[in-house]
Each structure stands twice: as structure tokens, then as C-alpha cells.
N, C-alpha and C positions, 0 to 999 in steps of 0.2 A: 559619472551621473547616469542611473535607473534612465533610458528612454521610454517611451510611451508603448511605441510599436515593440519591444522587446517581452512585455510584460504578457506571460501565457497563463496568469493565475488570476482569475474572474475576483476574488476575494483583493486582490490584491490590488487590482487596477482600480473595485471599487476605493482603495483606502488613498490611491493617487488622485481622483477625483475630487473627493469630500476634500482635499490639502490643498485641491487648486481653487474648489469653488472657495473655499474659507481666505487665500489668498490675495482672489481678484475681489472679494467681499473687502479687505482691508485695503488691497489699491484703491476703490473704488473709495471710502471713509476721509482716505489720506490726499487724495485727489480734489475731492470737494471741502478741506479743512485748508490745502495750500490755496486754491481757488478765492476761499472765502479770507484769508489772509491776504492776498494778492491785493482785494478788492477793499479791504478798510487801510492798507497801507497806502491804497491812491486814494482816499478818502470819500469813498462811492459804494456801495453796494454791487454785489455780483453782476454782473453786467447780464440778461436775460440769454443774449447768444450762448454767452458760458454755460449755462446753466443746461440750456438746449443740446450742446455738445457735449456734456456730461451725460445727462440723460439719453440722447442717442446711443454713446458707450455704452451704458448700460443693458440697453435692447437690445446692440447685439450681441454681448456676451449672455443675456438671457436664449436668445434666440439660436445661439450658438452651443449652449448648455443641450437647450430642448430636443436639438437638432441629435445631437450627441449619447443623447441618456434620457431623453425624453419617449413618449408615445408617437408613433406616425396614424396613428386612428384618428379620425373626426372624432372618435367616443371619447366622453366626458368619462373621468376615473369614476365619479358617482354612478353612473351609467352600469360599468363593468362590478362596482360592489352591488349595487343594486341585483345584478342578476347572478352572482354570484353567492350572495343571501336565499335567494328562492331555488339556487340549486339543489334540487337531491341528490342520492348516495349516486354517484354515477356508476351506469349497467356496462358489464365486460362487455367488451366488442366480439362479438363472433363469426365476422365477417360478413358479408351480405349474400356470400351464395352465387349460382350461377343466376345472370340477370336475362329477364324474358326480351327475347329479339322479335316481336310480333309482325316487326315488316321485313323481315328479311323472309327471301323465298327459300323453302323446303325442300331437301331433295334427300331420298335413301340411296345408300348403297349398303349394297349385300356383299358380306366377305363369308366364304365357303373355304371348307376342309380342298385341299388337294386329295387326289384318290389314294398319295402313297402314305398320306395318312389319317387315313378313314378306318385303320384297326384297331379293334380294342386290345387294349393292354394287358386285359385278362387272359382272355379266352381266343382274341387272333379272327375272329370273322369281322366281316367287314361290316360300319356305322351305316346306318340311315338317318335322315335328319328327321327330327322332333318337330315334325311338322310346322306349325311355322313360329314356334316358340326359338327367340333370339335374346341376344345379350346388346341391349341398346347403349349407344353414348353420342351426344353431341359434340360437333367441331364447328365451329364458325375458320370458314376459308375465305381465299379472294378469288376470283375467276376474273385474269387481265382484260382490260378496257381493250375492242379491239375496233379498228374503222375500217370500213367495208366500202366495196367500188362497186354499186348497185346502178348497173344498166336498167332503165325504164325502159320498154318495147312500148310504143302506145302503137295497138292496132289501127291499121287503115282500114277503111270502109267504101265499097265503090257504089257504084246502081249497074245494072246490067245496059242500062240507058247508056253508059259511061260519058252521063254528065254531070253526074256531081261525086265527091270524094271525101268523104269525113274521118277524123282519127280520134281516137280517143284520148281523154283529156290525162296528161302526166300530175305530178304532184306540184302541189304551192312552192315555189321558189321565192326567197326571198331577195334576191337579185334575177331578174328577167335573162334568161341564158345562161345561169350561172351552174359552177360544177357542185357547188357544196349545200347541202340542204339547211333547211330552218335547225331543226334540231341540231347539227352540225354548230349553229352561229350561235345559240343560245349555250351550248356547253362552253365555247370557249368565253364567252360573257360573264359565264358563272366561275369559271375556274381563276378569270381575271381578275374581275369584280367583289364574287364572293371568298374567294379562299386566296386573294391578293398573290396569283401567279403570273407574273410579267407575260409578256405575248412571245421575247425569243424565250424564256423557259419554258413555255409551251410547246415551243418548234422543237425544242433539245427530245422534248416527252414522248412528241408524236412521230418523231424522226426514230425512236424507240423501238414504237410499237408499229412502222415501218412505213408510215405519213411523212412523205418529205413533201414539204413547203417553205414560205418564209413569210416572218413576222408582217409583212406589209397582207398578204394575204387577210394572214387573221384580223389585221386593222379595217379591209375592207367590209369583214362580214360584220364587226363592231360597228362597221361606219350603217349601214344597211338596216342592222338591227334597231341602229336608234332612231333610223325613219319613222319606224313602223312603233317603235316606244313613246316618241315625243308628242302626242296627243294625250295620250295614259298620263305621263308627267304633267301636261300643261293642266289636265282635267285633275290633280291631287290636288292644284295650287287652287283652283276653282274651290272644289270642296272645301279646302281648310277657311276659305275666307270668306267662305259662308254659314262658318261655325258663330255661335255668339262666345266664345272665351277659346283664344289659344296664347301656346305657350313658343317663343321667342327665344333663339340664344345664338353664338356666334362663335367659331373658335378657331385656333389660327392654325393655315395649312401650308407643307412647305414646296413651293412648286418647283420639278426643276425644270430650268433652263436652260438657254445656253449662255454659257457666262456666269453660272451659278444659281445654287438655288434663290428663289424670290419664295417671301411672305405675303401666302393669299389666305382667305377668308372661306369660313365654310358657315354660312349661314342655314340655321334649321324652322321650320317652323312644324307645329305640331300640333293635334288636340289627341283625345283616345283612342282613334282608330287610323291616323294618317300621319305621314310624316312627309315633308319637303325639305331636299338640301339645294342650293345655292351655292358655287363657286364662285367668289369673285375677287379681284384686287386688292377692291376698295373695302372699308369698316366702317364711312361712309353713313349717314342717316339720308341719304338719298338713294345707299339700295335696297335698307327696311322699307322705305316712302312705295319703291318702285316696286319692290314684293305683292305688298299690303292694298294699292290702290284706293279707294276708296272703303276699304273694311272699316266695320260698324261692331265694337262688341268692344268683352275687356281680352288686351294684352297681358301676360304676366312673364315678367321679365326680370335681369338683375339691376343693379343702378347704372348701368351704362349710358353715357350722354344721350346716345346718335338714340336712344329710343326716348329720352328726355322730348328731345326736337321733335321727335316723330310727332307725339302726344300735341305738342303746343299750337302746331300746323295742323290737325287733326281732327277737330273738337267732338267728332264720333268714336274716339279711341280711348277709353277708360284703363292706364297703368293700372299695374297689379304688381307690387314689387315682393324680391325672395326672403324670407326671414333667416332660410339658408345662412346666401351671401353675410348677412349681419352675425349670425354667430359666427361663421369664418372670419371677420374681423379680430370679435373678442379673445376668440382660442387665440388668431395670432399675435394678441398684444398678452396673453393672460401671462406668459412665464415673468414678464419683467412690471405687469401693475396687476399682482393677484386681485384688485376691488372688480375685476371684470370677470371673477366669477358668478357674483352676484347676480349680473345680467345672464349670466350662460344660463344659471339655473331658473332664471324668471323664462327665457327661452325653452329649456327643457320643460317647463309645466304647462308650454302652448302646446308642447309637441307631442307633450301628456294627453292633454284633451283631444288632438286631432285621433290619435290612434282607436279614442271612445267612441267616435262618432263612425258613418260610414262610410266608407269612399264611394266613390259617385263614378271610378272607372269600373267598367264592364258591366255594369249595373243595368239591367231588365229599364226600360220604360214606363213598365206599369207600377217598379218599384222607387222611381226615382222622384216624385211626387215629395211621397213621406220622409226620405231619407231627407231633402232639401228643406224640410221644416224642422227633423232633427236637428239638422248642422245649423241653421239658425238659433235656434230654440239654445242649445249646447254654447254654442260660440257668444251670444249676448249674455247668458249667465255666467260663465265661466272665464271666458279668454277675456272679453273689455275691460276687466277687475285688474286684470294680469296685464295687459299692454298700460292701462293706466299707472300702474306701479313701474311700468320698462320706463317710462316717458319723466317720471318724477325724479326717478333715479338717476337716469342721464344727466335733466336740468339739475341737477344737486351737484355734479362732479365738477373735479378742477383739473386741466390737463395743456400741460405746455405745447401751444400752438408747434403743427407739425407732428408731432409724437406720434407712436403705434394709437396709446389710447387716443387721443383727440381727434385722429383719423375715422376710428371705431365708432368714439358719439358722431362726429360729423356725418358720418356715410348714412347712421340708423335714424339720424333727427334730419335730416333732408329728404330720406323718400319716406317719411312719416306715414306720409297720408295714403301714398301706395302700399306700406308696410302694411297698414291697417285696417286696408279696403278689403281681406278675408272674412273681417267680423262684421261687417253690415250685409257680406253676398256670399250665399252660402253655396254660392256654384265655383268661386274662387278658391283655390289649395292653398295650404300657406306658403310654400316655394316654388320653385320651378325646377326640383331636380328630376323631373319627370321629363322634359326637355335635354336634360346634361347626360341621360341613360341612353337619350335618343340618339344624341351626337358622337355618342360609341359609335355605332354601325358605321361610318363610313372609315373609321380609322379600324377592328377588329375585321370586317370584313362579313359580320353575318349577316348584314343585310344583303338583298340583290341592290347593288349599285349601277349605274353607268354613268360613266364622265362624256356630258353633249355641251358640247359649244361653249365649255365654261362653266357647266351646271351640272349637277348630280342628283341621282333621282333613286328614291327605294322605292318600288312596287306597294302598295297598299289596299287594303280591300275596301272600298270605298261602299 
């Protein structure tokens, strides 16, 4: 017997697929025909669990198909014909050329003839240079990181009285008698932080470049530096919760321990200009509560309970749920109940309209006015038409209690009301992946982070 993993011929493998799906297509026929036989020879009807666990089968072998020989894009296949329609002739590539390095610093050097050969090849006397006409070319080089043992001298100062005695003032230290300077604590911050290099691969680095120390060192200047940070952070969490709309999300971090790693929490919050992260243990709707304190404005979040609660205890907290999260539903029921395309594509023509209208990040002050009459203006003609038909659709379906789909309507007909609180405020987005871009940074590393007392913090321009 052909194995699976043996098969090097793409044509070929496709023709072992099409003979499995067609296969588990007839298990599946023969499965629910013995079922249904089973069920009139006890003189009963299919028993509902049966039925249940049938169709479960079948989800995962769709799910299993999709997983297989399916797309891993969020993009809808309409999606990719659609832009694939308005493609033109596609232009040769000609590569992009040398790219302009505007911040890197400039330096010449000048390479000269040696004098044994400065003759001409003709005539035998000797060259003079062309004044200062040269054959130029660029090289981008590295010049080694090097750390430097810089003695401060601060002068003394006497009176001829020789009663009083003054010195002059040395540099900011960020630990009081300390050997290592500010700049000094903030590189290794960054190098940790930002470009996620442990603190002993740091000692390996600077032991290199001929810095012998050790990792507790550099914990110390980490520990120092977040003195002098934890004000900055506490004033981000201020800011953002004095925004009137932010955005809310949470995701899971693996701490390690001793004894092994522990599952903690990386909670974000967010509006256009600021971000806050949160380590904590707990998932908890008592560390949103403790975040949030008394904020006044709308939340927009995915369906997650613990901000369910938040909202109920709250009654100055206005949900705003992700229409995101609800197509993520549908895609992952569509392989095994194709009717939940129908919603994808009612979905796609909200996301239609938002793209018409104008985002309201980075947006001028003086321009945000009109743009927020726009996006009303745009969303009660257009979108309410469109969620009214998402809502009818839903109530029409039928789907076995439990199932991908039933899951799918249950999720989208429960945060209804939050789903659809974009179309009455036009300062609302329709999702929250603006929040999920955010919660990148502490896992990629391009934000500046530090990890304080449990808490993690990006720098922001307030």
C-alpha cells in the first residue's frame, strides 16, 4: 500500500485526497443510514446525542480537511478573486536599488596610488592627481560597541579664608555612588526588553567586548531604572482612563518558575496614542475592575465574560463588542456548514463600508468634527440595513445544540447589542484588532518594555 508521506508527486497526492475526501464522504452516508436503522429497529427515532456525535465527526474531519489543504489566511477566497480581478498586467521586478540610510553617520576615506605606482604606462613619468576628482562608492560598515572606564575628576574649590570648600557637581547617577551610568542602564533595558536578550547573554556579550560582570549587576541597574520609570507608567494608566472610548484585550503569558512554567496574563489597554500592559496571574474580572477604577466611557472588547461583569458592576461602562471575533467564529465552522458563508459575506460588506468612511486614528482635531458626521451619516444608511439582515439570518437557522455553528450564532446573538453599538457612535471601530496589533509588542519585542513588580510597561507619548 501507496503511503501518504512517500508520495513526491503534487498531482498525485492531489488524486489521494479527492479518494479520501470521497471515502470519509461515504463513511460518513453509511454511518448515519446504520444509525438511522439502529434507531427504527428499537422502535424510536435517532436518539439527538447520536445525532450530535455524528455531526461532531463530521467537524472534525472538515476541520481536519481544512487544516490539511485548506487556506491559513483570515481572507475570504472572494476576498483574494476580488483582488485578483482588478489586478493588472503585473510590472518586472527590477529590484529596488541601493536604499537611502539618512540616519546613519557619514564618513570618507580617501584610497591613494602608492608612489611605486604612480607611472604612466605610456610614457614612464610619474602621475599627479586630478585634483579632486575621485571614483566614489558606498559601504555601510559596523564599528564594535565598545564600553569605556571614564574617571570624573570634579574639581575642588577653596577660599583663601580656608573656610569654605566647594567641588564641582559630577554627572546624574542613577544609583547614588554607583559605578555604572544612566545610559549604561537604559542600553541594557533595551537590549533586554527590546530585542529580548536575557541578562547572562548579555554578560557572555560584554565579557566580549572586555566588560566582565554578572547578570545580578545588570538586574540591579534594571531594578533602579524602574524607579525612576514607575511614575511614567502609572501616568500612561491615568491617561488612557481618561480617554472617553478604549480598547481592552488579554492574552496568555508563560511565566517561568521554579517548578515549571506557570500560565499568567498579559493584560492591555489602549486608545490611539498609548498603550498599558499588565502582568498578572489571574483572568479574573477583578483585574479589569482594578485597572479601570471608576472609568466613564465606552470599552470595546471581545466576548470575554470577566468584561461581561465588569460592564454589569459598572453602569458608566458602555461595551463595544469585535465583529472580528464573530467572523472568526463563522470561518471556523464554514468547512463543515458552508450556510455560514452567507453571514461571512454579510460581514464583508460592513467591512466594505468601514474602509469608505474615515478612520478617526491620527486624525487632525480640526478634522475630526466632519469625519464623525461622516461615519454616522455612512453607518445608519448603509451598515443598519446590513446587521438587520445579519440578525434575521441568524433567527432563521437551525443548528444542533453544541455544534461549531450554534456556537457561532450563540456568540454573535448574545453580544447583539455590543456587536451593534458601532452603528449608533461613530467614535466606535467595528472591532478591536487594533488592541490584538498592540499585544504584539510585548511578545516581538519592538516596543520598549520593563517587567516592574508584575507589570509591564511601553513608553508612550502622552
Amino acid at each position: 500500500m501507496l503511503r501518504t508521506e512517500e508520495i513526491t508527486d503534487f498531482e498525485q497526492l492531489r488524486q489521494v485526497a479527492k479518494l479520501l475526501e470521497a471515502e470519509n464522504a461515504r463513511l460518513h452516508e453509511r454511518l448515519a443510514t446504520v444509525v438511522a436503522q439502529l434507531a427504527a429497529l428499537q422502535g424510536k427515532s435517532p436518539p439527538e446525542q447520536l445525532q450530535l456525535e455524528l455531526t461532531k465527526l463530521q467537524e472534525q474531519m472538515a476541520k481536519l480537511a481544512q487544516k490539511m489543504f485548506g487556506r491559513s489566511s483570515e481572507k475570504s477566497k472572494k476576498q483574494d478573486e476580488a483582488n485578483q480581478g482588478n489586478e493588472q498586467e503585473p510590472i518586472p521586478r527590477r529590484g529596488h536599488g541601493p536604499r537611502p540610510q539618512p540616519a546613519l553617520p557619514k564618513v570618507e576615506t580617501r584610497h591613494e596610488l602608492p608612489d611605486s605606482e604612480r607611472e604612466c604606462d605610456v610614457c614612464g613619468k610619474q602621475m599627479e592627481p586630478m585634483g579632486e576628482q575621485s571614483e566614489d562608492s558606498d559601504e555601510i560598515t559596523v564599528v564594535e560597541r565598545k564600553f569605556v572606564l571614564v574617571t570624573h575628576k570634579r574639581q575642588k574649590y577653596r577660599c583663601r579664608c580656608n573656610s569654605a570648600v566647594k567641588t564641582a557637581e559630577g554627572p546624574l547617577k542613577l544609583i547614588v555612588g554607583g559605578r555604572y551610568s544612566l545610559a549604561f542602564a537604559v542600553e541594557v533595558a533595551l537590549q533586554k526588553y527590546g530585542y529580548h536578550l536575557p541578562l547572562e547573554r548579555q554578560v557572555k556579550m560584554m565579557r566580549n567586548d572586555g566588560l566582565f560582570l554578572d547578570s545580578q549587576t545588570l538586574w540591579d541597574q534594571l531594578l533602579a531604572l524602574h524607579r525612576v520609570l514607575k511614575p511614567t507608567y502609572d501616568a500612561i494608566l491615568l491617561h488612557l482612563i481618561s480617554a472617553e472610548l478604549l480598547h481592552a484585550d488579554e492574552t496568555r503569558w508563560m511565566m517561568m518558575e521554579k517548578g515549571g512554567s506557570k500560565t499568567w496574563q498579559v493584560w492591555a489597554l489602549s486608545n490611539d496614542d498609548a498603550v498599558y500592559y499588565h502582568l498578572n496571574r489571574s483572568r479574573s474580572a477583578e483585574v479589569i475592575k482594578g485597572l479601570l477604577g471608576n472609568y466613564k466611557g465606552v470599552l470595546v472588547t471581545d466576548g470575554y465574560v470577566a468584561y461581561q461583569t465588569l460592564a454589569r458592576g459598572s453602569p458608566n461602562v458602555e461595551l463595544a463588542h469585535c465583529m472580528a471575533h464573530v467572523r472568526r467564529k463563522y470561518l471556523e465552522a464554514l468547512p463543515a456548514y458552508p450556510q455560514c458563508q452567507q453571514a461571512l459575506d454579510l460581514i464583508g460588506r460592513l467591512y466594505d463600508i468601514e474602509r469608505s468612511i474615515p478612520s478617526l486614528r491620527g486624525l487632525p482635531s480640526s478634522e475630526r468634527t466632519q469625519a464623525l458626521a461622516l461615519r454616522a451619516e455612512v453607518r445608519r444608511r448603509d451598515s443598519v440595513p446590513i446587521l438587520g439582515e445579519l440578525r434575521a439570518w441568524a433567527l432563521s437557522q437551525h443548528a444542533l445544540p453544541e455544534s461549531l455553528f450554534a456556537q457561532a450564532l450563540q456568540y454573535m446573538l448574545s453580544l447583539w447589542e455590543g456587536l451593534t453599538r458601532f452603528a449608533q457612535d461613530p467614535r466606535i471601530p467595528v472591532d478591536n484588532n487594533a488592541i490584538e496589533r498592540d499585544l504584539r509588542g510585548v511578545v516581538t519585542g519592538i516596543s520598549f518594555c520593563t517587567t516592574l513588580s508584575g507589570s509591564c510597561h511601553r513608553e508612550a507619548l502622552l
